[in-house]
PALO-695859 format. One line per 10 residues: number of its first residue (from 1); for each residue y, z, x of N, C-alpha, C. Coordinates in steps of 0.2 Angstrom, whole numbers. Each point is the difference from the previous one (the first is absolute). Last residue first. Layout:
% residues N
NUM> Y,Z,X,Y,Z,X,Y,Z,X; ...
END
This chain:
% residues 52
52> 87,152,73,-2,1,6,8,4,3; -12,-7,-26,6,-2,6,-1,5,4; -20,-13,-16,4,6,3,5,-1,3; -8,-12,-22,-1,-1,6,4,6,3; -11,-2,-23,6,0,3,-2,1,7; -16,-8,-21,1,4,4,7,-1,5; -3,-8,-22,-4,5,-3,0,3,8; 18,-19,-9,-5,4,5,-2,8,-2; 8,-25,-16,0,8,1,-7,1,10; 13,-24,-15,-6,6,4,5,6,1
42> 3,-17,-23,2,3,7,-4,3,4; -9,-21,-15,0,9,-1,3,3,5; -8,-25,-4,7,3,-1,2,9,1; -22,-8,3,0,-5,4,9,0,-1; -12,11,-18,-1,4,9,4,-4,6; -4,-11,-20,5,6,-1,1,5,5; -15,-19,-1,7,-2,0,5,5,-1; -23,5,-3,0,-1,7,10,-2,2; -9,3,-20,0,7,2,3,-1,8; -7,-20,-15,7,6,-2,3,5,5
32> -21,-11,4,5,-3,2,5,2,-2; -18,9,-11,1,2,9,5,-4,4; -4,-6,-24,2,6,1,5,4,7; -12,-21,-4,6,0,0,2,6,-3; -22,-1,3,2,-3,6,9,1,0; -15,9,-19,0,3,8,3,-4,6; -3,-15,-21,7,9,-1,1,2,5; -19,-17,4,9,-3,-2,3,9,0; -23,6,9,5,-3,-5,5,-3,-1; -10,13,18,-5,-3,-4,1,-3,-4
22> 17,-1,19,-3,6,-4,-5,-5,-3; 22,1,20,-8,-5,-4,-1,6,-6; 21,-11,16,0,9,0,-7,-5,-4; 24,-8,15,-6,-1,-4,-4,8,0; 25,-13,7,-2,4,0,-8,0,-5; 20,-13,8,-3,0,3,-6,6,-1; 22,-8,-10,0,6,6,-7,0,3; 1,-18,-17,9,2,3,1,4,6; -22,-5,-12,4,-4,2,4,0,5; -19,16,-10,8,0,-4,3,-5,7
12> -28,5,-10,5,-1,4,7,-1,1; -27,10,-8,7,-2,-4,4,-1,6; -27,-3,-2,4,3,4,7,-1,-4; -25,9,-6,4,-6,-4,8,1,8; -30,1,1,7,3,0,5,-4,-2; -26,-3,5,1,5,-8,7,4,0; 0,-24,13,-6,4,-1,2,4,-7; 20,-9,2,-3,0,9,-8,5,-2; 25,-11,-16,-7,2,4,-5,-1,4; 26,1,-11,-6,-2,3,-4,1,2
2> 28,0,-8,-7,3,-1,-6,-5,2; 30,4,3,-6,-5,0,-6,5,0
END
């Protein structure tokens, strides 16, 4: 779902709950793409906790 909010386009994915904006339709469901793929993306630790 797309829509607008002022000079923002807001995209929005239903399902998972998931939204993102841009300046543009394109920009917007872009940054939703990206956001969705993030939002799947295995975490990785970039700092490891200490063992004592």
């Amino acid at each position: 779902m797309v829509w607008q909010e002022g000079q923002w386009y807001v995209a929005h994915c239903n399902e998972i709950e998931i939204a993102s904006q841009g300046t543009t339709v394109e920009d917007a469901l872009f940054n939703l793409q990206e956001a969705i793929e993030l939002h799947y993306e295995e975490p990785t630790a970039s700092i490891f906790p200490s063992i004592y």
